[in-house]
C-alpha positions as CSV (number, residue, x, y, z in Angstrom):
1,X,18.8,38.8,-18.8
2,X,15.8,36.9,-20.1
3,X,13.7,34.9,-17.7
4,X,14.5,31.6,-19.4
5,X,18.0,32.2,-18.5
6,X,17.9,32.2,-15.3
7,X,17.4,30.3,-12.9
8,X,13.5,30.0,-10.4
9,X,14.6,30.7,-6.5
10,X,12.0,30.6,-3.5
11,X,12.4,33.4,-1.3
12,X,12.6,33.6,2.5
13,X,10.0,35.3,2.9
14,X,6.1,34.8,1.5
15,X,4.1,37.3,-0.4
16,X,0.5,38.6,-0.1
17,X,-2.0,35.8,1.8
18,X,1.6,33.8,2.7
19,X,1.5,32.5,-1.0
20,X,5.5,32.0,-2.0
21,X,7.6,34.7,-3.5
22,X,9.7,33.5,-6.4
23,X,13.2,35.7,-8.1
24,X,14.3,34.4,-11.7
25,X,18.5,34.8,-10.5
26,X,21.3,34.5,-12.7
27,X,25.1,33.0,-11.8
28,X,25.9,35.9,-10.4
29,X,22.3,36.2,-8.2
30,X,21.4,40.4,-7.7
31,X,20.2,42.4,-5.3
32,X,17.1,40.4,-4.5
33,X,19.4,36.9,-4.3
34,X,21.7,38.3,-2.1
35,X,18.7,40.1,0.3
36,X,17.7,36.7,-0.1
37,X,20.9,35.1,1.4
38,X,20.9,37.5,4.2
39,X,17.3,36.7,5.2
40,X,18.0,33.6,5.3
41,X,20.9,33.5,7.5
42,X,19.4,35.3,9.7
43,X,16.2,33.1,9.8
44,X,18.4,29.9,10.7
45,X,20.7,31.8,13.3
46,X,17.2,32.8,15.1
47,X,16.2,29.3,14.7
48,X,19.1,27.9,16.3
49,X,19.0,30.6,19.7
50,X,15.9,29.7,19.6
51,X,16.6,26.1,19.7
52,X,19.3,26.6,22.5
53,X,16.8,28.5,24.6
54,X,14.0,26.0,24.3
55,X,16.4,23.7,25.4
56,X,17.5,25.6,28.6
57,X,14.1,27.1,29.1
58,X,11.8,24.3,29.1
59,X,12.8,21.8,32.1
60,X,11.5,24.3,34.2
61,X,9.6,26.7,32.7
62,X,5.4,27.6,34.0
63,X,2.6,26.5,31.1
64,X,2.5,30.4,30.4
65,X,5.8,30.9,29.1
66,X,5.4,27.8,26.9
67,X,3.0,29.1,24.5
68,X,5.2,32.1,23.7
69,X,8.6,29.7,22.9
70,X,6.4,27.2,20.7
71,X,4.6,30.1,18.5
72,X,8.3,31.2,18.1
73,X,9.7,27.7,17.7
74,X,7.2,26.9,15.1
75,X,7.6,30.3,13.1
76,X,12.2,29.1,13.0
77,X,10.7,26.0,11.8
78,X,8.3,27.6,9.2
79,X,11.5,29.6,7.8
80,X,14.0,27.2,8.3
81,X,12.0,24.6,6.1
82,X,11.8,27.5,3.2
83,X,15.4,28.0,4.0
84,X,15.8,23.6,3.3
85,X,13.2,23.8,0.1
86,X,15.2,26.8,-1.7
87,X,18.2,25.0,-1.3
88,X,17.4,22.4,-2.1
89,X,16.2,23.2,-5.4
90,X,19.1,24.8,-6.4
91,X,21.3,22.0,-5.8
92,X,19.2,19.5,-7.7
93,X,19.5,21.9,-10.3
94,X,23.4,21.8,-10.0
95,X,23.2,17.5,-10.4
């Protein structure tokens, strides 16, 4: 399939120096679209235990411990907003 043809996703994940990785997909995605999906439902499932934990943990948690859930929390975030901007892409494309 030509480039033109398809269709310009974000990936999940960020390429050399964090710069975005980009897959030209077709209606019927490929390999790299559906390692795609994966990644990202993976990403958001981490981001909501994650969530849940901070939640639970921080009431009573030391300083120490806090550090350690907000570099964590802020990495879910990071991919959960890629996660939000791919999609979102695509379904703009499908108005």
């Amino acid at each position: 399939m030509a480039a033109e043809e398809g269709e310009l996703r974000l990936l999940p994940w960020a390429g050399a120096e964090g710069k975005p990785c980009y897959v030209f997909t077709g209606e019927q995605g490929g390999p790299v679209s559906r390692l795609a999906d994966a990644t990202e439902s993976i990403q958001l499932g981490m981001g909501g235990e994650l969530l849940a934990h901070a939640r639970d943990l921080l009431p009573d948690t030391p300083r120490g411990e806090l550090r350690f859930l907000a570099e964590r929390l802020t990495e879910a975030l990071g991919d959960a907003l890629r996660v939000a901007e791919s999609r979102g892409r695509r379904l703009r494309r499908l108005n």
